[in-house]
Structure formats: structure tokens, C-alpha cells
CHARMM internal coordinates of N, CA and C (Angstrom, degrees):
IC EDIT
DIST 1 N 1 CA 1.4380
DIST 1 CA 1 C 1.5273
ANGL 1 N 1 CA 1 C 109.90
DIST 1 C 2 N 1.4870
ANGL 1 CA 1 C 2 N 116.30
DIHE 1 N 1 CA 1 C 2 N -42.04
DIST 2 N 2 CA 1.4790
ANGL 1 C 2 N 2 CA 116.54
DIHE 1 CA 1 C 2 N 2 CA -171.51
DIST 2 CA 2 C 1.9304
ANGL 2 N 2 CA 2 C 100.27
DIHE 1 C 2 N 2 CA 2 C -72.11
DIST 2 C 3 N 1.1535
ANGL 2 CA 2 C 3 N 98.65
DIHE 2 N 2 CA 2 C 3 N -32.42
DIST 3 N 3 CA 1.6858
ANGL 2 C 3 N 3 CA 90.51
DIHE 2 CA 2 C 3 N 3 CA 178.83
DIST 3 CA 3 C 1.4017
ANGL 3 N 3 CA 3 C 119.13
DIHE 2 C 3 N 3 CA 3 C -52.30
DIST 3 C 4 N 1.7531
ANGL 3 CA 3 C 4 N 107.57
DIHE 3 N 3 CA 3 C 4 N -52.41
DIST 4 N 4 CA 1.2785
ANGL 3 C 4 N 4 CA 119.39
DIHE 3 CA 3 C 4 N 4 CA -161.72
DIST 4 CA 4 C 1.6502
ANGL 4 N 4 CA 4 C 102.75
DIHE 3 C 4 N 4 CA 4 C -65.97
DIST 4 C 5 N 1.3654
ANGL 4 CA 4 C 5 N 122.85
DIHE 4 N 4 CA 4 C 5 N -50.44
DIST 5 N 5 CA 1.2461
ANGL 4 C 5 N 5 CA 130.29
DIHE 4 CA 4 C 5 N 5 CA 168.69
DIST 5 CA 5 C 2.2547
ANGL 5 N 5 CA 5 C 113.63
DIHE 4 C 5 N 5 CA 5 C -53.32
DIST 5 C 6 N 0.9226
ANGL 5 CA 5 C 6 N 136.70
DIHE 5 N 5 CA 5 C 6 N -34.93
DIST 6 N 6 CA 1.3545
ANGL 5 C 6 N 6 CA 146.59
DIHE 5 CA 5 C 6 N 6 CA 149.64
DIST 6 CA 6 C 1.8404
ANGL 6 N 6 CA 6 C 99.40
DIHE 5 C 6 N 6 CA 6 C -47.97
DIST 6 C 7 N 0.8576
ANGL 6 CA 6 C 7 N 97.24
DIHE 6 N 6 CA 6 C 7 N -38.41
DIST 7 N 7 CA 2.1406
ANGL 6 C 7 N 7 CA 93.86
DIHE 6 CA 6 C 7 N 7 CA -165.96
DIST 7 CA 7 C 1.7162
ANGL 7 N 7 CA 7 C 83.09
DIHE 6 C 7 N 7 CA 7 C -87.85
DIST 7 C 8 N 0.9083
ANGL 7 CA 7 C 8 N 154.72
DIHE 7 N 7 CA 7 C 8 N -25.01
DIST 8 N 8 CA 0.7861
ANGL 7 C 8 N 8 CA 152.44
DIHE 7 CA 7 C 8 N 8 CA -152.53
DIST 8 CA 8 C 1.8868
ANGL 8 N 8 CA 8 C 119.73
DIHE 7 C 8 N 8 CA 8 C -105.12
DIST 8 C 9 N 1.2238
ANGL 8 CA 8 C 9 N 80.91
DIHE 8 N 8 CA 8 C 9 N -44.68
DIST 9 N 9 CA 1.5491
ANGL 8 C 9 N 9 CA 94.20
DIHE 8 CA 8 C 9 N 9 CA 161.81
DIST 9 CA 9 C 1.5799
ANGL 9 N 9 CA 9 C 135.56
DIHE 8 C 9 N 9 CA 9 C -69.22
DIST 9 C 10 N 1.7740
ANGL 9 CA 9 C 10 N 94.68
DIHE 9 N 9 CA 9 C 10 N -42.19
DIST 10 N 10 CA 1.2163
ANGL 9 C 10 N 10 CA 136.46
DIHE 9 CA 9 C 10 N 10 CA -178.40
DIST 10 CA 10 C 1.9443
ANGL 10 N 10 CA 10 C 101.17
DIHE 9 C 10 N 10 CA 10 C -52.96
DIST 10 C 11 N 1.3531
ANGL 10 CA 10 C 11 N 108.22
DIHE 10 N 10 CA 10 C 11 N -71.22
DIST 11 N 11 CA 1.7009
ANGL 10 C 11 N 11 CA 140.64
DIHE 10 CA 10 C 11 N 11 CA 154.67
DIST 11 CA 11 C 1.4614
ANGL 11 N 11 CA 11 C 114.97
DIHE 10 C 11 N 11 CA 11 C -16.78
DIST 11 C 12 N 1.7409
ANGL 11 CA 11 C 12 N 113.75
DIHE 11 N 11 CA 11 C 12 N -67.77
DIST 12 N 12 CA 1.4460
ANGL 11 C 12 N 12 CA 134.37
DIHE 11 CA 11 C 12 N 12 CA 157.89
DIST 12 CA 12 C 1.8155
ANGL 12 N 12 CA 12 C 78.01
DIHE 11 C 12 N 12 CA 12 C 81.61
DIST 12 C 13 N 1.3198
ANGL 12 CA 12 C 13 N 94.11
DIHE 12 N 12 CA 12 C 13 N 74.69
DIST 13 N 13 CA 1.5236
ANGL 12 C 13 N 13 CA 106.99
DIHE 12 CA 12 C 13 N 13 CA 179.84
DIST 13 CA 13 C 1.7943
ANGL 13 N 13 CA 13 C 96.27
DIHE 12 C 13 N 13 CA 13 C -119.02
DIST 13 C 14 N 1.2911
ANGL 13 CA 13 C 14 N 102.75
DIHE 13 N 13 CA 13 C 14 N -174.02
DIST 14 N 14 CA 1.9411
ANGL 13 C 14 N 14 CA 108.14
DIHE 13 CA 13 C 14 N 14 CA 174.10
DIST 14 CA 14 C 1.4469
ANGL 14 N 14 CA 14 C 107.46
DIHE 13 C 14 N 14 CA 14 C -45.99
DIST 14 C 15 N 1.1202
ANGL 14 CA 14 C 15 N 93.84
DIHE 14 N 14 CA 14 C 15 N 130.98
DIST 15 N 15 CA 1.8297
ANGL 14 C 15 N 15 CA 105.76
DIHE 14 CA 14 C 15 N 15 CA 147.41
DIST 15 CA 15 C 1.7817
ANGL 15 N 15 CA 15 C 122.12
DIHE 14 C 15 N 15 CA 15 C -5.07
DIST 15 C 16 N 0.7186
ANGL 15 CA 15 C 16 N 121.91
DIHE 15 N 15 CA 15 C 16 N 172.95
DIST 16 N 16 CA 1.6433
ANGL 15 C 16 N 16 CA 136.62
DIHE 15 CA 15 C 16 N 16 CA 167.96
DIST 16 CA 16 C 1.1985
ANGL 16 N 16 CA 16 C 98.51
DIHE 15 C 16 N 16 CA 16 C -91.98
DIST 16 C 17 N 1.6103
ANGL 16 CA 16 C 17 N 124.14
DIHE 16 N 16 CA 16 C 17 N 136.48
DIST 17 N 17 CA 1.6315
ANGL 16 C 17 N 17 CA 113.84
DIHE 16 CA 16 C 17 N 17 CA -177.60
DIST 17 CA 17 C 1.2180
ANGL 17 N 17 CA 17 C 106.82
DIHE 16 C 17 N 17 CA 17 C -70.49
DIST 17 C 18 N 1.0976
ANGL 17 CA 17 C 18 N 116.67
DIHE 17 N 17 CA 17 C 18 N 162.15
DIST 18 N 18 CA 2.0596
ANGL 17 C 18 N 18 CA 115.32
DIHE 17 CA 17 C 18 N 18 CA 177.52
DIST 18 CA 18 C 0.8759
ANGL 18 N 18 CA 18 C 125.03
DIHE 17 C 18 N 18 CA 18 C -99.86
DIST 18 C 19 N 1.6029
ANGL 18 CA 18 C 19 N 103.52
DIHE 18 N 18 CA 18 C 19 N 25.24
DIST 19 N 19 CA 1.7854
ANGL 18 C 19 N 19 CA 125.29
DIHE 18 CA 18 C 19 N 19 CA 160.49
DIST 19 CA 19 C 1.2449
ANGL 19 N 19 CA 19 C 127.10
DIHE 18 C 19 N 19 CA 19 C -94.35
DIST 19 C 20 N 1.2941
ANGL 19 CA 19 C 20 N 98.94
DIHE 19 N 19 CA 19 C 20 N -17.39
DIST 20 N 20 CA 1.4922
ANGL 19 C 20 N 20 CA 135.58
DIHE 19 CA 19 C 20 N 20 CA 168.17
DIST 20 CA 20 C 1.4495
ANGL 20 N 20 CA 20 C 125.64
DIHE 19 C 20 N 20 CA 20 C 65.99
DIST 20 C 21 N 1.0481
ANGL 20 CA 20 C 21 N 147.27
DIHE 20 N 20 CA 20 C 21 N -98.59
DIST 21 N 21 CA 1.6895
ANGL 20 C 21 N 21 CA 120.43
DIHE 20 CA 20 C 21 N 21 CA -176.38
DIST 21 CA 21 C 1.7367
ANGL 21 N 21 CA 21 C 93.72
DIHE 20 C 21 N 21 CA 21 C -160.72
DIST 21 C 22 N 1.2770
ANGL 21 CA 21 C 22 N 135.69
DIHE 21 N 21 CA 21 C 22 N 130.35
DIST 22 N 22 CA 1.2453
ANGL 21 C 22 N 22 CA 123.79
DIHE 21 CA 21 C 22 N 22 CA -178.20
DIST 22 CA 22 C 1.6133
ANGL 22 N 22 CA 22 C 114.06
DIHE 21 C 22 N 22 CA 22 C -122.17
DIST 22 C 23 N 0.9792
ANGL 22 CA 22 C 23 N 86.35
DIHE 22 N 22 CA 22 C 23 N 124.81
DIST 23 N 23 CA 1.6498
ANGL 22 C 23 N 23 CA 85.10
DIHE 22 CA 22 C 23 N 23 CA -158.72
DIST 23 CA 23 C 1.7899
ANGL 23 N 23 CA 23 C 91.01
DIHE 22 C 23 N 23 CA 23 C -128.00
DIST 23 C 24 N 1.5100
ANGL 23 CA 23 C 24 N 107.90
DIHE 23 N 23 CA 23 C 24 N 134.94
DIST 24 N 24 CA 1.9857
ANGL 23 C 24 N 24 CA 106.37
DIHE 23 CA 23 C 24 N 24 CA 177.48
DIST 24 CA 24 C 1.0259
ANGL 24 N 24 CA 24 C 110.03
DIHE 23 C 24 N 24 CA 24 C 50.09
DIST 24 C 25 N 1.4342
ANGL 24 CA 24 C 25 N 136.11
DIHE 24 N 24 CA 24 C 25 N 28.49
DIST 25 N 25 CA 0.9642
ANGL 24 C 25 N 25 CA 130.43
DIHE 24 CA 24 C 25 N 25 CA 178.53
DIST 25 CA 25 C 1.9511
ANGL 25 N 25 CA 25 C 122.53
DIHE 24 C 25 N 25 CA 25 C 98.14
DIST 25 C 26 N 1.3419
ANGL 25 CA 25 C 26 N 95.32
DIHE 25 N 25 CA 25 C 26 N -24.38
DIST 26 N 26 CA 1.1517
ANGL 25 C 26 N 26 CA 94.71
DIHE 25 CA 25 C 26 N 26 CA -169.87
DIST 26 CA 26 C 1.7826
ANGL 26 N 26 CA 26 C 114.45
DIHE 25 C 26 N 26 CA 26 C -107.49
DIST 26 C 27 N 1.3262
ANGL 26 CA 26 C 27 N 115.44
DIHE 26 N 26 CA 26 C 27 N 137.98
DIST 27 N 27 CA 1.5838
ANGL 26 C 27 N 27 CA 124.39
DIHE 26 CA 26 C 27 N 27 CA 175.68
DIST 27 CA 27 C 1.5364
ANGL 27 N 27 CA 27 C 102.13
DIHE 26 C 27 N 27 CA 27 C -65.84
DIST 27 C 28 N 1.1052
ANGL 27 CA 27 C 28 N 133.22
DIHE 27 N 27 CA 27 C 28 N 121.17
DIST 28 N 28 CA 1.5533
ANGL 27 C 28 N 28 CA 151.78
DIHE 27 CA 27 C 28 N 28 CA 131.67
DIST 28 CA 28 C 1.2219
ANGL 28 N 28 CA 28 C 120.29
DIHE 27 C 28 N 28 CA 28 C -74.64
DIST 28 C 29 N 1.4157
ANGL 28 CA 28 C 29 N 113.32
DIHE 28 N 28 CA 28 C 29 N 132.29
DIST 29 N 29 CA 1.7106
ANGL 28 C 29 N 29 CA 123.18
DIHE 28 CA 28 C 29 N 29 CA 170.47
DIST 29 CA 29 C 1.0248
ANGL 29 N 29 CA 29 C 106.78
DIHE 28 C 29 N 29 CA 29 C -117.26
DIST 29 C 30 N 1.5951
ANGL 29 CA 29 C 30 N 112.51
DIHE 29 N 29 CA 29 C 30 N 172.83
DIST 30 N 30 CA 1.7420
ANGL 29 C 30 N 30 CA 116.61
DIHE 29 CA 29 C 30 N 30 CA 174.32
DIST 30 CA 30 C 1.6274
ANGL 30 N 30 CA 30 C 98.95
DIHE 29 C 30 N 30 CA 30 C -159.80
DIST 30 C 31 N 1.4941
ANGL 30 CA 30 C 31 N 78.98
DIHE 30 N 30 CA 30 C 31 N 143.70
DIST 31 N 31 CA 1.5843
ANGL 30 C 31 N 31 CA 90.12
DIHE 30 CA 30 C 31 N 31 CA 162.50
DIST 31 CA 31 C 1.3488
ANGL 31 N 31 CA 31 C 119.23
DIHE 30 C 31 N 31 CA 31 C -141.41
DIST 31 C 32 N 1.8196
ANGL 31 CA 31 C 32 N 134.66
DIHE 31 N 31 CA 31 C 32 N 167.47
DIST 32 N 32 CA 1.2645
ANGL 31 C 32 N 32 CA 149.11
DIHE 31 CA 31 C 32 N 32 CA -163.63
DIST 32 CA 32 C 1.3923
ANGL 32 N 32 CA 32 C 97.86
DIHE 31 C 32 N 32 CA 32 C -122.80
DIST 32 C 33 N 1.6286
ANGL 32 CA 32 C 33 N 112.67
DIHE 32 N 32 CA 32 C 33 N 98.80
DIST 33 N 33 CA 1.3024
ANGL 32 C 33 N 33 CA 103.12
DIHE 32 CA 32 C 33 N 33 CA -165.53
DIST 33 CA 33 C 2.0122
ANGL 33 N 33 CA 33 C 89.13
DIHE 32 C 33 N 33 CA 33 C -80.53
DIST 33 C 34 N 1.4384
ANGL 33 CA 33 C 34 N 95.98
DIHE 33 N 33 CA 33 C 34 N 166.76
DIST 34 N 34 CA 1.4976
ANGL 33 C 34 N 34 CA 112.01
DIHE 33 CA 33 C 34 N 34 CA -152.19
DIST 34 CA 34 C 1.2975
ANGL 34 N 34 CA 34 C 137.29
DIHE 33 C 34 N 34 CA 34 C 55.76
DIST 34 C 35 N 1.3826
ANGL 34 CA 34 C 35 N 112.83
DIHE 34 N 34 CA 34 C 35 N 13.62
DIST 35 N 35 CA 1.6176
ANGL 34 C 35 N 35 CA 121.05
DIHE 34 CA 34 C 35 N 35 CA 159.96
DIST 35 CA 35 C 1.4992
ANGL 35 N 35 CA 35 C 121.60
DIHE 34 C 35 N 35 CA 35 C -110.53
DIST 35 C 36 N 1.0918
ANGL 35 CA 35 C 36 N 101.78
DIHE 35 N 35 CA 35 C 36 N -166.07
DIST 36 N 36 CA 1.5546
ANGL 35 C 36 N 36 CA 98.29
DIHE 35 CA 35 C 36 N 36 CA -173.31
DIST 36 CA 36 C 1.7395
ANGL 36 N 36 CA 36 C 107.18
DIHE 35 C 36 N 36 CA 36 C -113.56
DIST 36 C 37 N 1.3493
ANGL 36 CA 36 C 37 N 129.09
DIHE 36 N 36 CA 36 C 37 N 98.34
DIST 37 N 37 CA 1.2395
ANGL 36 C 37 N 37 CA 168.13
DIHE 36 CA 36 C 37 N 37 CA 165.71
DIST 37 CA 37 C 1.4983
ANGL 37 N 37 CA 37 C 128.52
DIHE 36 C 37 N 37 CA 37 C -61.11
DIST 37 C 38 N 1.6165
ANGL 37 CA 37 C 38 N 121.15
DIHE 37 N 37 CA 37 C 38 N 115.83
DIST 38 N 38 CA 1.4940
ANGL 37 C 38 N 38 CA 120.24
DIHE 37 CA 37 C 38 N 38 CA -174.77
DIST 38 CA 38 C 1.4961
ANGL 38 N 38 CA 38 C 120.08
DIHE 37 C 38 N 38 CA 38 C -116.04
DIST 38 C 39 N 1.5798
ANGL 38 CA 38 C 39 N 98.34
DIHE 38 N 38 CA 38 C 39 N 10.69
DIST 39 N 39 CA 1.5204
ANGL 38 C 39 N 39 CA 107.46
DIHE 38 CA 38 C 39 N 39 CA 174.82
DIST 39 CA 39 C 1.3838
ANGL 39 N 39 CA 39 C 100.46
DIHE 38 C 39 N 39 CA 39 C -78.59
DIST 39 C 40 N 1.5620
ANGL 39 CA 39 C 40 N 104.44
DIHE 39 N 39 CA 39 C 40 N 157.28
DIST 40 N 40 CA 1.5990
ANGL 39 C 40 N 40 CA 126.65
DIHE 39 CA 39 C 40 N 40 CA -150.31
DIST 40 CA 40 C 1.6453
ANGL 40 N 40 CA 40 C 100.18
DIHE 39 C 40 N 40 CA 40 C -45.56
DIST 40 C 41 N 1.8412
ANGL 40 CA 40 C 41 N 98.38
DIHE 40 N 40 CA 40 C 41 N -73.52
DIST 41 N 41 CA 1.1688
ANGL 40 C 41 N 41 CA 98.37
DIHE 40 CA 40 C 41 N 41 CA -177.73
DIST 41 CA 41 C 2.2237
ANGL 41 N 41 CA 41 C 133.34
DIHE 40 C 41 N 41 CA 41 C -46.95
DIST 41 C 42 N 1.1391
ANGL 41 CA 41 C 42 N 86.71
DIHE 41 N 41 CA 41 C 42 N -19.11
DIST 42 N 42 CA 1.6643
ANGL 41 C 42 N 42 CA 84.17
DIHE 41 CA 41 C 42 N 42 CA -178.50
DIST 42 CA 42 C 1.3632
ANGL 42 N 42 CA 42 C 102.87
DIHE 41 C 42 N 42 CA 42 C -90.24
DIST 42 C 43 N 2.0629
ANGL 42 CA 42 C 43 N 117.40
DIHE 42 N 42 CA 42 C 43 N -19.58
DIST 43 N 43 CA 1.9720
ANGL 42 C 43 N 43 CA 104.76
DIHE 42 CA 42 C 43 N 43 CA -175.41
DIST 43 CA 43 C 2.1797
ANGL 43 N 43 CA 43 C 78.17
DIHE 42 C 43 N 43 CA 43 C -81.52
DIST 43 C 44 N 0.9643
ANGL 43 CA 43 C 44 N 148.93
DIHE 43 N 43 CA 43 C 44 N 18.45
DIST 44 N 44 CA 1.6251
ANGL 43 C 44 N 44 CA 141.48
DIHE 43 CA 43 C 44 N 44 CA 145.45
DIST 44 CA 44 C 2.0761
ANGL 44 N 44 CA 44 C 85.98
DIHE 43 C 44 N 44 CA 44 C 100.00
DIST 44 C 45 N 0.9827
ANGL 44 CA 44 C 45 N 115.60
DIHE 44 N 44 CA 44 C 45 N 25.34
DIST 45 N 45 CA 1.6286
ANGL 44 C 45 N 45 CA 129.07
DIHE 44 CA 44 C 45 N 45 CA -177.51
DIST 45 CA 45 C 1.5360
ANGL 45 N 45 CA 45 C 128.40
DIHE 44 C 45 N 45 CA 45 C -71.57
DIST 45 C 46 N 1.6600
ANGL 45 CA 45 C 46 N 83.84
DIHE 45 N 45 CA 45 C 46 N -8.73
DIST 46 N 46 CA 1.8446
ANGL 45 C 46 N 46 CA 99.60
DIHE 45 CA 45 C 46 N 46 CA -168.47
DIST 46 CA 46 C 1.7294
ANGL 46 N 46 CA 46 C 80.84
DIHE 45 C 46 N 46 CA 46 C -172.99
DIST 46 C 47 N 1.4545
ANGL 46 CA 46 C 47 N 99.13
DIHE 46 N 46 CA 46 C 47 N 165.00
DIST 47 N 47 CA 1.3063
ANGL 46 C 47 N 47 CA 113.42
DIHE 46 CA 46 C 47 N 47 CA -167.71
DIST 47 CA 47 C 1.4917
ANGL 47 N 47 CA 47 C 114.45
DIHE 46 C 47 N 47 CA 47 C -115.88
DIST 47 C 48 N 1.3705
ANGL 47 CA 47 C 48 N 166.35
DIHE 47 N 47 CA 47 C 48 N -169.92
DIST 48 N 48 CA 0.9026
ANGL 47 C 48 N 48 CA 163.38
DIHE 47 CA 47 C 48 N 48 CA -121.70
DIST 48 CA 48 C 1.5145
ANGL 48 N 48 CA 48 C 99.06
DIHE 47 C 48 N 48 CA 48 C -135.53
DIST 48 C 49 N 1.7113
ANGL 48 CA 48 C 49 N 109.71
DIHE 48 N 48 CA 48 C 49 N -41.43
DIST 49 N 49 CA 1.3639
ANGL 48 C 49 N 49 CA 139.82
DIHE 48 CA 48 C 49 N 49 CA -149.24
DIST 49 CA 49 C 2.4228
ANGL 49 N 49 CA 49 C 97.56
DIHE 48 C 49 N 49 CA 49 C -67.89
DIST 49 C 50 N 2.2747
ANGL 49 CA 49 C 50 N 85.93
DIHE 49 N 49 CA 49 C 50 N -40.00
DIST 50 N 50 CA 1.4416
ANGL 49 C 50 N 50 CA 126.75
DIHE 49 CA 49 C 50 N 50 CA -174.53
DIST 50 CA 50 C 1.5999
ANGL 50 N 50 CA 50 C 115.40
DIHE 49 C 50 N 50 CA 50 C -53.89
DIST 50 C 51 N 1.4867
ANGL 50 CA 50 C 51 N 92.03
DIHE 50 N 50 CA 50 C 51 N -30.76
DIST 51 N 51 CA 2.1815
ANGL 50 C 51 N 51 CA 92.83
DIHE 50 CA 50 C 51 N 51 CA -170.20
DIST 51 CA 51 C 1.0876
ANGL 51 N 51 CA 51 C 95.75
DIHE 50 C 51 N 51 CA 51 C -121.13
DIST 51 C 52 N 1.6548
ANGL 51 CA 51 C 52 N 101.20
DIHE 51 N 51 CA 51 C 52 N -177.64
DIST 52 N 52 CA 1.5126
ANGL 51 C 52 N 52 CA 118.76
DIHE 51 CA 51 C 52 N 52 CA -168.49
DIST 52 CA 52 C 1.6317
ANGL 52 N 52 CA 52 C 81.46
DIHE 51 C 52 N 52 CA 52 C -149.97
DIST 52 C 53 N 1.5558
ANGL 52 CA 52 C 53 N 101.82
DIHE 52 N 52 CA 52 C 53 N 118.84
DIST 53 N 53 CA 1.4503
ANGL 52 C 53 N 53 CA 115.39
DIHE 52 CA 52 C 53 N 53 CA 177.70
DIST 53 CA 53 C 1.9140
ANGL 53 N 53 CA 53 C 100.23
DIHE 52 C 53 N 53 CA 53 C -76.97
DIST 53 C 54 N 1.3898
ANGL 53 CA 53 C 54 N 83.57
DIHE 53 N 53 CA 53 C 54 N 131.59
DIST 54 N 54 CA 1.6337
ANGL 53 C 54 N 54 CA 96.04
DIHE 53 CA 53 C 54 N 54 CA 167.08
DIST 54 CA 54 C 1.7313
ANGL 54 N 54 CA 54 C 121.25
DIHE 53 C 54 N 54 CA 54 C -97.02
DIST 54 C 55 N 1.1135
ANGL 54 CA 54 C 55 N 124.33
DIHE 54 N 54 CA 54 C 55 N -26.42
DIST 55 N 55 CA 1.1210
ANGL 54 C 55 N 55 CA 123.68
DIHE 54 CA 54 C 55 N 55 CA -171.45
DIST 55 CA 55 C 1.5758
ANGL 55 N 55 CA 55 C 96.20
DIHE 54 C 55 N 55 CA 55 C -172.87
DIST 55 C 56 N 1.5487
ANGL 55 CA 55 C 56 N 98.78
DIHE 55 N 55 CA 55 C 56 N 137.08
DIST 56 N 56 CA 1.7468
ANGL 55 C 56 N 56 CA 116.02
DIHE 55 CA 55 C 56 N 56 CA 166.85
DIST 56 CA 56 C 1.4387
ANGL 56 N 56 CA 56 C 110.91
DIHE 55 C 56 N 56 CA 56 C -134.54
DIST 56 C 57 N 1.2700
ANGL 56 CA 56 C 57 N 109.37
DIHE 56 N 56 CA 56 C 57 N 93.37
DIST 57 N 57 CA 1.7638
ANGL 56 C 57 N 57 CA 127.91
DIHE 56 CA 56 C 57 N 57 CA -175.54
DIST 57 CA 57 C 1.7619
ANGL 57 N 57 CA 57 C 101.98
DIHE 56 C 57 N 57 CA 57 C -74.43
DIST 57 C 58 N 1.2205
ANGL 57 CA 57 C 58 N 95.98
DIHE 57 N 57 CA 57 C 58 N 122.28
DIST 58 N 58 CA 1.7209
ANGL 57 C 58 N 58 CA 94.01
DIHE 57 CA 57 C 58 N 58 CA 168.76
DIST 58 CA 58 C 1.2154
ANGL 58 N 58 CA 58 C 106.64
DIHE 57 C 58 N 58 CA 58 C -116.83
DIST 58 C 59 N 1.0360
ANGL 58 CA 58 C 59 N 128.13
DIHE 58 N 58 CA 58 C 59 N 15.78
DIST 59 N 59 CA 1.7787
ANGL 58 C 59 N 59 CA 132.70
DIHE 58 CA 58 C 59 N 59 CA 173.47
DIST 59 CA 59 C 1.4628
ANGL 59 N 59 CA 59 C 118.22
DIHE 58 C 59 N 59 CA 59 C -59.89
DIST 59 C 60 N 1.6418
ANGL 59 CA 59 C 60 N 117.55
DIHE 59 N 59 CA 59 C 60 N -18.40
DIST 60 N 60 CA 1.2295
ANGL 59 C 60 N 60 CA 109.33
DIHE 59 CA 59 C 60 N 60 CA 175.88
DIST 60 CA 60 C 1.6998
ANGL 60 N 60 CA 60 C 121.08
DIHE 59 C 60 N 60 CA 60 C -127.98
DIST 60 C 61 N 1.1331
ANGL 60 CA 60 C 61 N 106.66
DIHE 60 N 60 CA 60 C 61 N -171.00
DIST 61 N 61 CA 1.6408
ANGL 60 C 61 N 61 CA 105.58
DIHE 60 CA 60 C 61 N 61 CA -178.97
DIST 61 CA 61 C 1.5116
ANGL 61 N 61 CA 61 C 115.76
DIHE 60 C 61 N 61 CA 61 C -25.50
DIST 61 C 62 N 1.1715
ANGL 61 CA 61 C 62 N 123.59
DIHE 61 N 61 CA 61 C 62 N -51.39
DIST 62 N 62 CA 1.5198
ANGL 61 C 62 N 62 CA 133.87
DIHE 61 CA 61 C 62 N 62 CA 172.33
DIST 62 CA 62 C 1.4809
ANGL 62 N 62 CA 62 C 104.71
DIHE 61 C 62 N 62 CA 62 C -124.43
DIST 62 C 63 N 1.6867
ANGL 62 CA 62 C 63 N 102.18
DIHE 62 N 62 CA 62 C 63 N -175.77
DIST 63 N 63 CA 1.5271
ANGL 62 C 63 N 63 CA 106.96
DIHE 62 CA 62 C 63 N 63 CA -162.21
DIST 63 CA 63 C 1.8783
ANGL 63 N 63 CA 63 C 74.20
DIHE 62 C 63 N 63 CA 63 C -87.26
DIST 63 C 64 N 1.2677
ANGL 63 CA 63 C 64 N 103.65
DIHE 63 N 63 CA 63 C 64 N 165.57
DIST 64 N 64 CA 1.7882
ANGL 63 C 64 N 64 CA 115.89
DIHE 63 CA 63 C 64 N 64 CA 159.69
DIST 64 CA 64 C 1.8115
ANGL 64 N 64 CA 64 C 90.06
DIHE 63 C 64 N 64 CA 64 C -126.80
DIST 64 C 65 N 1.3899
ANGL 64 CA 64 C 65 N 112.86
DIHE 64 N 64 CA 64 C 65 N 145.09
DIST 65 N 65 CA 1.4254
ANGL 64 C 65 N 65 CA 131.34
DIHE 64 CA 64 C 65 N 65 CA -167.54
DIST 65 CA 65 C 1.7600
ANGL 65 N 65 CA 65 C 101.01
DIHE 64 C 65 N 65 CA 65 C -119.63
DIST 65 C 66 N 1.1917
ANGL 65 CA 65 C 66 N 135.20
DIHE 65 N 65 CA 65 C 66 N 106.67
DIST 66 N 66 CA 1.1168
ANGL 65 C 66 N 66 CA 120.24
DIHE 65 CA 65 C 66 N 66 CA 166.19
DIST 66 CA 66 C 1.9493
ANGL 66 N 66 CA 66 C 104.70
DIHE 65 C 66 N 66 CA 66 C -98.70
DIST 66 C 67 N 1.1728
ANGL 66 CA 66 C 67 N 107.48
DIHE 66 N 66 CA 66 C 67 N 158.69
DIST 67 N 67 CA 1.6517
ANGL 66 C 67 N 67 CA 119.86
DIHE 66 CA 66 C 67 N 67 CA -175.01
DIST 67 CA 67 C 1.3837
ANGL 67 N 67 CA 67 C 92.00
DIHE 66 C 67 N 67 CA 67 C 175.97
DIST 67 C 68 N 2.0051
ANGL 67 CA 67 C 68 N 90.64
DIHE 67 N 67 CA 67 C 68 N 148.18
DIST 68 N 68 CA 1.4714
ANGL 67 C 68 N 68 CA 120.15
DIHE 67 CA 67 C 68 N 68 CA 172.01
DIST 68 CA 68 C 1.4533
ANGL 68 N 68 CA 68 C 106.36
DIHE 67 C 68 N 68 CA 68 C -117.17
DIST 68 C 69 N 0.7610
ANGL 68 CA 68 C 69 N 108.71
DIHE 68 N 68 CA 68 C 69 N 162.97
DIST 69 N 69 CA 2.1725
ANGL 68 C 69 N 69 CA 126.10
DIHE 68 CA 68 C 69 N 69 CA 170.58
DIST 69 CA 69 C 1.4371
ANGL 69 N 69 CA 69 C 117.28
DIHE 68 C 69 N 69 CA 69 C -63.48
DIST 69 C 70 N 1.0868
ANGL 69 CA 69 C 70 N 101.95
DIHE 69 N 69 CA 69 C 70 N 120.31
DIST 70 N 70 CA 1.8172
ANGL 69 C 70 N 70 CA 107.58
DIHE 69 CA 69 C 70 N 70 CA 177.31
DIST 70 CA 70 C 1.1593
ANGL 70 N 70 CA 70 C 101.45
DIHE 69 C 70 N 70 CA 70 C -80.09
DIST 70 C 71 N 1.5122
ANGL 70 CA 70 C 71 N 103.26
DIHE 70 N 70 CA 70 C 71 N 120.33
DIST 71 N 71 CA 1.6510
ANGL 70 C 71 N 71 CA 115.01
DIHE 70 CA 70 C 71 N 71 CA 162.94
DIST 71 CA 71 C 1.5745
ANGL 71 N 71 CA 71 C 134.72
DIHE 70 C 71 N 71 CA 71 C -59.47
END
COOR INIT
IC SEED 1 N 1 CA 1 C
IC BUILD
């Protein structure tokens, strides 16, 4: 998953859909902090207070943020 999202970033192709990625059951989002972003939390859809960050990669040009929704 972290690859496909890295190729993706890497590319500077569309957004992450804002349906977000479901993997085991579970929805994953992402965002490119300093770009322009349509996952929930960045259209202001859910609150900060709402997810539980899974991973913050700084390996590339910007940080990429992955997080899912607190149930």
C-alpha cells in the first residue's frame, strides 16, 4: 500500500479518491501535506479529534499522512 501511494505521489497524479482505500476491511485515507487534498479530513469532513494517524512518511518531497476514522 505504502508503495502504491509513494508512486503516486512520486507521479503527482489525482488526489487519493475520497472514498479512500479499503484494505482488511478497513478504509484508509491519505494526504500530501502542502498540496491540495480531497480526503475527508482535509475537504474539513471529520476533525482531527475523528482519525487515528497510521503512518507519516517523510522520505519524500513532502510528508504523505496516511489515517483511518475512529469508530
Amino acid at each position: 500500500m505504502i508503495r502504491s501511494l509513494k508512486q503516486r505521489q512520486a507521479s503527482s497524479c489525482a488526489p487519493a479518491n475520497p472514498g479512500g482505500l479499503r484494505l482488511n476491511g478497513i478504509v484508509y485515507y491519505y494526504y500530501i501535506e502542502g498540496e491540495r487534498n480531497f480526503d475527508p479530513l482535509s475537504r474539513g469532513m471529520v476533525d482531527h479529534a475523528d482519525i487515528d494517524i497510521v503512518l507519516r512518511d517523510m522520505s519524500g518531497p513532502r510528508p504523505l499522512v496516511i489515517y483511518r476514522l475512529r469508530h
